[in-house]
Phi, psi and omega in degrees: 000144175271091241272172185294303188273358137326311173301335196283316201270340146308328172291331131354278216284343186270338189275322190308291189333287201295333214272289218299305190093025154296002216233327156275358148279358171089028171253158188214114167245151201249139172287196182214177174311287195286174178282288198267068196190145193207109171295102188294108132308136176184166180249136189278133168309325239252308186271350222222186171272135184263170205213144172238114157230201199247163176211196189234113193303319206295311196285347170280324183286316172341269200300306124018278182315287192302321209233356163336312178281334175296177180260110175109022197284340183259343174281005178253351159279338203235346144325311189270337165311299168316327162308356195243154164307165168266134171314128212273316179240164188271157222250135204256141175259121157269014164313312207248096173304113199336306155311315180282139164264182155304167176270336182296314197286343169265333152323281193275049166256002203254137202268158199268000000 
């Protein structure tokens, strides 16, 4: 399950993304399970390949704030993303089972 504030703060971090225009590079953040933690997506230079991995939301904003602006600021970001493991799946909301829609979401798919 995905937690709230974890969505909050991806979603943060997804507004930081598009302002920078890293978000046309394929970067994407995603909540997780846990609260203080945010799921990167991005295509890796080294490998690539796109690749998801995890973070620490807070220590990302940190880092974020001081070297964002700088010049050569996303290829030095996504240099350290390739240092973290990799995720094994990319995180998933299990509230709404997949197959099922809600009935409002099956209404409107249905043509007037």
């Amino acid at each position: 399950m995905i937690n709230g504030k974890s969505q909050l703060a991806a979603s943060q971090l997804g507004d930081i993304f598009a302002k920078l225009g890293w978000v046309r590079a394929g970067l994407h953040a995603m909540a997780t399970e846990k609260e203080n933690e945010v799921a990167l997506q991005y295509h890796s230079p080294a490998t690539g390949a796109a690749r998801v991995v995890t973070c620490d939301a807070y220590g990302l904003s940190r880092w974020l704030k001081k070297e964002a602006t700088k010049p050569g600021a996303r290829g030095r970001f996504e240099a350290l993303l390739d240092r973290k493991a990799a995720r094994p799946a990319a995180p998933r909301q299990t509230l709404l089972p997949l197959g099922e829609l809600s009935p409002i979401a099956r209404r409107s798919l249905l043509p007037d």
